[in-house]
N, C-alpha and C positions, 0 to 999 in steps of 0.2 A: 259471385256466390254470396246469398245472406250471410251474417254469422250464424243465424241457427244451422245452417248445413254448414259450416265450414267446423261446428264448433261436434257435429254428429262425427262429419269427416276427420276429424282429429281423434275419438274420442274409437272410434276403428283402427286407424294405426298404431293407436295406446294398444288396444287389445290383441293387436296381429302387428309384430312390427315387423314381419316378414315378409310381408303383403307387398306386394307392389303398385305402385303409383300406375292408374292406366293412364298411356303416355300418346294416345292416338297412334295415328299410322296406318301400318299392316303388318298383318303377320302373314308366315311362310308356315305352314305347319305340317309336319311329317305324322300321319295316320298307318295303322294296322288295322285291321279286320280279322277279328276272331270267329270261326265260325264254332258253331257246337251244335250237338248234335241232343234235343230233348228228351227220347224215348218214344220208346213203342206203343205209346198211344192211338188207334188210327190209325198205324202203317207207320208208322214216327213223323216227328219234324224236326225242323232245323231251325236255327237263329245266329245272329251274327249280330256279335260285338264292335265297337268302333272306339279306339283308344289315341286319344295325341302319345306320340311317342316324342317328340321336340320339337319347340320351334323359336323364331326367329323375327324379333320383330325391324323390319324399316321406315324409316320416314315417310319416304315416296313411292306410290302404287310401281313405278317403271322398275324401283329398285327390286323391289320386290316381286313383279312377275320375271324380272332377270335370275334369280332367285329360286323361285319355281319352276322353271324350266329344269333349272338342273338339280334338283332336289325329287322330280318327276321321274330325271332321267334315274335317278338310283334308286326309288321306287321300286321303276320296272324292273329296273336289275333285280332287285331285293325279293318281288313278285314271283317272279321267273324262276329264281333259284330256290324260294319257297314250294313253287308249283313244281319241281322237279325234287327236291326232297322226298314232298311226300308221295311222289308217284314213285319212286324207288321202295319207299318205306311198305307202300301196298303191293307191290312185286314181293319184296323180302315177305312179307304176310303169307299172300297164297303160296310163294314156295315152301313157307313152314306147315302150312296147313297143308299141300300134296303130301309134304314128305310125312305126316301122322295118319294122313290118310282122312280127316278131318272135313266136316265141309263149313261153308265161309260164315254163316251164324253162329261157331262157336267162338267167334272173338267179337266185342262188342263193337255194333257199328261207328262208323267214322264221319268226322265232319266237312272233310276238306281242308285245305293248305290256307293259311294266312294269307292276306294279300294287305299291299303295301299302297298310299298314293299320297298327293300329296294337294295341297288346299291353300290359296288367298283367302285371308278373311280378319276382319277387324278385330276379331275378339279370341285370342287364340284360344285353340280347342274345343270351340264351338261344335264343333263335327262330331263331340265322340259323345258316345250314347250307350246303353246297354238292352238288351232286347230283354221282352219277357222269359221269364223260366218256365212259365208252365202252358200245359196244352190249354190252345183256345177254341 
């Protein structure tokens, strides 16, 4: 590394000493998906959010798809029990609405249950992202 970058490099963890040193490797990273729901533009639309929720970095790719695997596997746990949540939650709904007598446009529409997975990749948190907000 020249001095001129080493002396930039320095001169960033004067001003962020919180920052961490990228140390190569891999990362394991645990993702959510938020889904939301835009308005009734058009019939509405929908968008989905992508958050690192944590992760984990290792040295060596083997350690690290060991790693994945089982961080996948609670994922889908995490997916699954998400996805039955909120299917309970919209039963509970229409029963409240039968019981008013109500019908299903007077609560505002819904976006779907969170979903859970999980990612190999050098640079953690690479995957998360946020979708637009407005109708396109």
């Amino acid at each position: 590394m020249s001095d001129e970058i080493a002396d930039i490099v320095d001169s960033y963890y004067e001003a962020n000493p919180q920052a961490e040193r990228h140390r190569g490797g891999w990362y394991v990273t645990l993702y959510c998906t938020i889904p939301f729901y835009g308005g009734p533009e058009e019939g509405g639309w929908w968008g989905q959010d992508t958050a690192a929720e944590a992760s984990q970095h290792y040295v060596t790719r083997a350690e690290a798809e060991r790693a994945l695997r089982a961080v996948q596997d609670s994922a889908d746990s995490m997916a699954q029990s998400a996805e039955r949540e909120h299917g309970d939650w919209c039963i509970r709904s229409c029963e409240w609405l039968e019981a008013r007598g109500l019908d299903d446009d007077y609560l505002p529409q819904v976006a779907g249950a969170r979903g859970y997975y999980a990612a190999l990749e050098a640079v953690a948190g690479s995957h998360s992202h946020r979708d637009s907000r407005h109708y396109e």
